[in-house]
N, C-alpha and C positions, 0 to 999 in steps of 0.2 A: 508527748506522744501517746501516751496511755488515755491519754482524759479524749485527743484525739478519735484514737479507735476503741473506745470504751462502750461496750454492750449494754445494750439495754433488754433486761432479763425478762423471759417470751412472758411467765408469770404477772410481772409489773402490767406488760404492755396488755394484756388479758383483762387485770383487774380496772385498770382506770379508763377502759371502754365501757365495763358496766356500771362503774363508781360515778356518781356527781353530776351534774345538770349537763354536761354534753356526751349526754345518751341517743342513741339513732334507734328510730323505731326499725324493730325485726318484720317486714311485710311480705318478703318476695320469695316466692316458690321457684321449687325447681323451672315448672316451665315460662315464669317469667327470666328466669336467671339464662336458661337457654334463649329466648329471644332478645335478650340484652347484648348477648355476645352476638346472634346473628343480626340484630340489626346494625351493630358496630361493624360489623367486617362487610356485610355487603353491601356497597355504596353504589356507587356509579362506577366503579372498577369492571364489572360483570357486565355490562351494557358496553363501556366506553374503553377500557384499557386493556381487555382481549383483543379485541381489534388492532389497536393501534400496537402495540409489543407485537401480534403476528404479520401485520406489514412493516414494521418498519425493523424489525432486529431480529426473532426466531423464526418466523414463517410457523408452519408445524408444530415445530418446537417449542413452540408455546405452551402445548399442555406438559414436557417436561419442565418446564420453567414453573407452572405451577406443582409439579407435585416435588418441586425441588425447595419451593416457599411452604407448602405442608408439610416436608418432613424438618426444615427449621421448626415451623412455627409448633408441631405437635412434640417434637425435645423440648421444646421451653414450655409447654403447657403440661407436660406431665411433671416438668420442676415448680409450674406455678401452681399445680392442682396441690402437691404434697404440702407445700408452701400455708394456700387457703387453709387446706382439711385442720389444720393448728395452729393458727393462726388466724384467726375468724376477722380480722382487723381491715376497717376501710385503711389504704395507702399503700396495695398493692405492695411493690419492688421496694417500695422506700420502708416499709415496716419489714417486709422479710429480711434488707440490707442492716437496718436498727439492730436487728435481734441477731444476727450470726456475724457480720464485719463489723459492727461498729459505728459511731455518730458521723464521722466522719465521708463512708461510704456511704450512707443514706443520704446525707444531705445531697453529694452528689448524683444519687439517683434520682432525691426527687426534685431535685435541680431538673435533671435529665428529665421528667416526667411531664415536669409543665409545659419546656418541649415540646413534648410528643404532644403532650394534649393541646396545648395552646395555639401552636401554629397547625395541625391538623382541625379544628374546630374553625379557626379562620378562615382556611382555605377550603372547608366545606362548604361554611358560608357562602364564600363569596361562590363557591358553585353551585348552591341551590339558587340564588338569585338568577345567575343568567339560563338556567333547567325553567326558571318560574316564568319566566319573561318569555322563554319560548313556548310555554305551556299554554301562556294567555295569548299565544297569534293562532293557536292550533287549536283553539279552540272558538277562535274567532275574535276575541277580545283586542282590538288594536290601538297603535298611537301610545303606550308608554313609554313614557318620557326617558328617549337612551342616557342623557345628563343624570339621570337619578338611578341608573343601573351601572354607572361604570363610579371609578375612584378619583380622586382631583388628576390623581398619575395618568392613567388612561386616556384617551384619543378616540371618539366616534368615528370608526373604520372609514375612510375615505375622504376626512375632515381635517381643520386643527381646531376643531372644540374639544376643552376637555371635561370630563364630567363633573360632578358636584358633589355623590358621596354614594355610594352604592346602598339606596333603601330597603328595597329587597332583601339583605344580608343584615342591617340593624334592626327589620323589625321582626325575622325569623329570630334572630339573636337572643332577643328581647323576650319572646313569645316563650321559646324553650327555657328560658331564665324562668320568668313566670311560673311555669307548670312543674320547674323539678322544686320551687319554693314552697306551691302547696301541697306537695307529698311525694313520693316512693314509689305508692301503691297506684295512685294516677297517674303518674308519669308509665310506669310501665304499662298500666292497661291502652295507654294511647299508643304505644310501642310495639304490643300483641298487632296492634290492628295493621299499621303500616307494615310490621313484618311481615305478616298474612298477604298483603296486597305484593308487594316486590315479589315475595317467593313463587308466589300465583303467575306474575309474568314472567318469570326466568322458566321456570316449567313450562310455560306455554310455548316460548319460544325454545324451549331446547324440543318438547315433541312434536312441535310441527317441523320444526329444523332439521328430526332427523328425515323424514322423507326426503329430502332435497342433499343428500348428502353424498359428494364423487367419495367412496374411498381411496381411492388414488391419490386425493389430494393431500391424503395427510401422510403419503411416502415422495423423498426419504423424510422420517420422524428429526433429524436430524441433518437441516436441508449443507448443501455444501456452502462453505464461506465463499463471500464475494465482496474484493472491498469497494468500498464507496469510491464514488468520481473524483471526490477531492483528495483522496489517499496517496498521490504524485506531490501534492502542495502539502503533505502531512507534518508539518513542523514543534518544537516546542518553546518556543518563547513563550515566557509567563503570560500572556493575554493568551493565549490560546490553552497553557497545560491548564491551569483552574479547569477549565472544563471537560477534564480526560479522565474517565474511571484511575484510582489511583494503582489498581493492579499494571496499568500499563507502563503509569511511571517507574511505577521498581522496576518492573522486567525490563526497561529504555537504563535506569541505571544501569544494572547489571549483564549488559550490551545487545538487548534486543529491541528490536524496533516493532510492536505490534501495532497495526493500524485499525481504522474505524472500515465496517463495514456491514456486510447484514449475514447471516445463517451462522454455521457452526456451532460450537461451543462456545463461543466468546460471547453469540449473540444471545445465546439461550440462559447467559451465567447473568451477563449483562439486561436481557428480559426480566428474569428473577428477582433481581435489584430492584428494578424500574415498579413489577407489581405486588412488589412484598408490601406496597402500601393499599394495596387492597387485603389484604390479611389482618390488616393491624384491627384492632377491636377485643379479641377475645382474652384479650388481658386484662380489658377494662371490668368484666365480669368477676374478678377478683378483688377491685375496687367498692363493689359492693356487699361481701362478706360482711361486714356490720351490719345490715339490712336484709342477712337473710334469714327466712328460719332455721334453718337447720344446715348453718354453713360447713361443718363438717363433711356431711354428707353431697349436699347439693350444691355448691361451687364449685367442686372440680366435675362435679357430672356435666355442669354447666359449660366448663370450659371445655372440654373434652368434648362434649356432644356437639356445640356451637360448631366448634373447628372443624370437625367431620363433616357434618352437615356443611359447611360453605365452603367445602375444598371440594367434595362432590361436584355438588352444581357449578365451581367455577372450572371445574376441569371437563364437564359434558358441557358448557357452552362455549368452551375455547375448541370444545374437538366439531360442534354445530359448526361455530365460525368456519375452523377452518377447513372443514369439509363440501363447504356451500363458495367461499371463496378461495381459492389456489392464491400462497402468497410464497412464492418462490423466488421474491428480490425484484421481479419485474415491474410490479404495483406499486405503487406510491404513495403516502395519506392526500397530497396534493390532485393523482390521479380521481381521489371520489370526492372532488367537487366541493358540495353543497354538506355534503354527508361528511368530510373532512372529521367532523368534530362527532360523531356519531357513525364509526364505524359498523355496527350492529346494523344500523339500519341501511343501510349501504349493502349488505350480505342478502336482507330479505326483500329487496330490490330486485336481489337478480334470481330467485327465486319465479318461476311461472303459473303465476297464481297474484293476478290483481287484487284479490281481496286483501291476503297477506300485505303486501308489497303498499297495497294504501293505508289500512292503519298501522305498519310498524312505527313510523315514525311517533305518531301519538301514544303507542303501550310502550315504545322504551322511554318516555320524558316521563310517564305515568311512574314506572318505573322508577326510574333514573332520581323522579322528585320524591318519591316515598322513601325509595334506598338513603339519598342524602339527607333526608327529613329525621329517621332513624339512628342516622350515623352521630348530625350534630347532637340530639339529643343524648346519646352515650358516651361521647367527649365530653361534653358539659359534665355530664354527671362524674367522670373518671377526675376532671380535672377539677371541681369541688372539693370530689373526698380525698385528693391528694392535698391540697389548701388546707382541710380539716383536720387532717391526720397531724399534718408537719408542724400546723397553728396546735394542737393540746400537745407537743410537744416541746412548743417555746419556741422551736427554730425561726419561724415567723411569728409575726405578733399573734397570741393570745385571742387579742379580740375576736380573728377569724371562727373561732372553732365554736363561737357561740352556736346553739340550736333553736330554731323556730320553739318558742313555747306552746303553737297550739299543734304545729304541722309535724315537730318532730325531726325538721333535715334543717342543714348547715349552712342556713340563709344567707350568709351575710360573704361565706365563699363565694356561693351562685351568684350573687349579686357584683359580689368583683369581677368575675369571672364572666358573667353574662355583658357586662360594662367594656371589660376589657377587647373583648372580642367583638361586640357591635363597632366600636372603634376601629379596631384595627381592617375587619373584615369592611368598615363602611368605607374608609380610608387609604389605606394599604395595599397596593396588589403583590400579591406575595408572592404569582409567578412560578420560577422551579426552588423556592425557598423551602416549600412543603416537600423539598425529599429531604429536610432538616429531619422532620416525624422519623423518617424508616429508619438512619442512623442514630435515632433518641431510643428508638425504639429495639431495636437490634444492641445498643448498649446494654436494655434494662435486662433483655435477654441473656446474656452474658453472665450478670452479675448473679442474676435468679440462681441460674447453675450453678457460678462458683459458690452461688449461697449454701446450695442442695447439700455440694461435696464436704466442703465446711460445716455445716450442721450433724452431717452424719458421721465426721471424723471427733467431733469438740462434746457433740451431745447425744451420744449414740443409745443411750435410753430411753430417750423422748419419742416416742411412739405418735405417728399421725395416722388418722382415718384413713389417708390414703400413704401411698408410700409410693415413689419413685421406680422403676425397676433397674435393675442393671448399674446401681450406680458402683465409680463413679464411671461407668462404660457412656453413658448416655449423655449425661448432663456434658462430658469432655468433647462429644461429636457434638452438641450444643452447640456448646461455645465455639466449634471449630469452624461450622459450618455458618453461623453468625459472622465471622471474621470472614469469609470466604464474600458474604453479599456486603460486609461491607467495604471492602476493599472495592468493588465492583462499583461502588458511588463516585462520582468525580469526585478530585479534588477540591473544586471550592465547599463542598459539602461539607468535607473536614474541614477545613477553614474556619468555617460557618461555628461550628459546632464546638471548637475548641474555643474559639470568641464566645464563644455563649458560655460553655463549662468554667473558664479564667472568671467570666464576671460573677459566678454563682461563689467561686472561691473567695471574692475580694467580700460580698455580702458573709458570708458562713463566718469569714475570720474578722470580719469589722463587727456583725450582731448577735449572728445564731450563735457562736462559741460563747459568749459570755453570758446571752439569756438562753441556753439547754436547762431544761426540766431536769437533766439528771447531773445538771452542777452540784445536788443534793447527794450526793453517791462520793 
């Protein structure tokens, strides 16, 4: 049990980043580190998933759904900034877990982490591809081949052909592998750029949106519940509970029967859930603390500033939306058509003004494909230096943590990792499997905190750049509040997630126990 949760001393973990041939070059500035994290968080979430959360579950109540996701995700960034400030180490949750719980906890965080990063980087993928394919009809470019855009799983809508392998999605894969292999400092300057372009059009459309906006539409902020049609047939046998927020199943234990439907608080708890995966990214900024200059300082400026900045704008385009359309349970995603899958564009439709109304559809894909263009590249990189960190530790093999000898980054990671994911995302459709991420990711959360509390009760001298405030008041709403959306995930999610955490177990106690770098201890 001791060799279990046995610590690995912040000291150690300090020196053998800067000791010995896997050294990461230090390249990235403050405001590259900020658009690391904002390229992470704003994906297609801001375009796509405002929309569909205000019609189909809060109405309104969409923007408290986001700032119910900012004040989670701003308690775990102010554990993950104090974390960074001393801690300057690529492996994010799984080096801060090493150094205050023990080998044990880390592994399964960075168990957890691959997770997050891996099946979030796939299903990015595979959503840049069909953003790409709609880019190239909108701008005139026709006749690619739908067989080479869907997965062997898939079906060409209104056919029984199935596809051959989603190209689109292996050779973005590929591309972004490529670029994070010949530097840090490249990678990010291509990152500045697409940041610059996404942020450009969410502003665009948040100030012309606010002219077109009923305030009436966004009362009551908190629309009245209504349950759905099928709430008379609302049953639980196991084929149907898998798919039931697991808050409802305790309360059905303990003899209530809540049902599915749209507004309330249920809907706006249950919204929260659903877009906490447009928030995910700014953890990944802490992943690259080995690569920056002056990580003390500028990592957690980074996280912190990142988060702020994308909780803004996704809270004045959910109040655009919902200002411009009234979603009061009446409207439906099936109601808009064509626009189904691009809610946004849908809203500046009904806008009176044919200029607007013709090219929206073209700047949200504009959008839409910068934001996801941005997002895959800061997955890839998170889930790299997570491969890098766990490999100089022995957990995984060794070999990984080698460094490019002229480029300086963790090639042989990226390469897995870029491999992995053209695969799966070429392959695979992964469907509602990517709410796996918000529950990987809402765990690492968790742990950060109890790390926070733990470190300041076991090592209360050790002084970081930044410092936490209020603990342990803060990091304890944390956690609590993290438990709160995840309980809000269906059941099969848990499911999902505990099959995944058992197999990390069976690997940890078959190799990583035996080959840990601190069996020397």
């Amino acid at each position: 049990m001791n060799k279990l949760f046995k610590i690995k001393p912040i000291d150690r973990i300090l020196a053998e980043a800067e000791q010995g041939a896997n050294k990461l070059k230090r390249a990235l500035s403050v405001w590259e580190l900020i658009a690391i994290g904002v390229g992470c968080i704003i994906g297609t979430g801001i375009f796509v998933l405002t929309g569909k959360v205000a019609i189909a579950n809060a109405g309104s109540g969409v923007i408290i759904s986001f700032v119910i996701c900012a004040a989670v995700c701003i308690l775990a960034a102010l554990c993950y900034a104090e974390f960074a400030s001393f801690i300057p180490i690529a492996g994010s949750a799984y080096t801060y877990s090493y150094a205050t719980m023990g080998e044990l906890v880390a592994w399964i965080i960075g168990w957890d982490l691959i997770l997050e990063y891996g099946v979030s980087t796939a299903a990015v993928a595979n959503g840049w591809s069909s953003h790409f394919v709609n880019f190239l009809e909108l701008i005139g470019i026709h006749g690619f081949p739908q067989r080479l855009a869907l997965t062997p799983f898939e079906v060409i809508p209104g056919t029984q052909v199935h596809g051959l392998v989603n190209f689109p999605a292996v050779v973005i894969s590929l591309v972004i592998m490529t670029l994070l292999i010949v530097g840090i400092k490249e990678s990010a300057r291509v990152n500045n750029i697409i940041v610059a372009i996404k942020i450009c059009v969410a502003l665009f459309f948040i100030a012309v949106g606010l002219f077109f906006v009923h305030v009436s539409n966004w009362f009551p902020l908190v629309p009245e519940f209504k349950p759905s049609v099928d709430a008379a047939q609302h049953g639980w046998s196991f084929s149907d509970i898998k798919n039931i927020e697991l808050w409802k199943i305790i309360a059905h234990f303990f003899g209530h029967d809540p049902v599915n439907g749209f507004g309330g608080w249920a809907g706006i708890m249950l919204g929260a859930a659903i877009i906490f995966f447009a928030y995910i990214g700014f953890d990944a900024v802490s992943t690259t603390s080995e690569e920056a200059k002056n990580p003390g300082r500028d990592v957690p400026i980074g996280i912190i500033a990142s988060l702020v900045i994308c909780t803004v704008l996704y809270i004045l385009m959910s109040a655009v939306f919902t200002g411009i359309v009234r979603c009061d349970g009446t409207l439906t995603l099936d109601s808009l058509g064509v626009d189904k899958g691009a809610p946004m564009v849908y809203a500046f439709k009904q806008v009176p003004s044919p200029w607007v109304s013709k090219y929206a559809a073209f700047l949200v894909d504009i959008g839409a494909l910068c934001g996801i263009t941005s997002v895959l590249l800061v997955l890839f990189l998170g889930q790299s230096r997570i491969f890098f960190s766990m490999s100089r530790d022995k957990l995984i093999s060794p070999w990984i943590s080698a460094v490019h000898p002229r480029f300086k980054t963790p090639y042989r990671g990226t390469v897995i990792t870029g491999i992995a994911v053209a695969l799966i995302a070429g392959f695979i459709p992964l469907g509602d499997i990517a709410e796996m991420a918000n529950i990987g990711t809402l765990f690492a959360f968790v742990l950060v905190a109890a790390g926070i509390i733990y470190l300041r009760k076991n090592q209360p001298d050790r002084k970081a750049t930044f410092r936490t405030p209020l603990v342990p008041l803060l990091p304890i709403l944390s956690i609590i509040m993290c438990i709160l959306l995840m309980v809000s995930l269906p059941l099969v999610t848990w499911i999902r997630f505990v099959v995944w955490m058992a197999i990390g177990l069976v690997i940890y106690f078959l190799y990583s126990r035996k080959h840990s770098s601190m069996n020397d201890i």
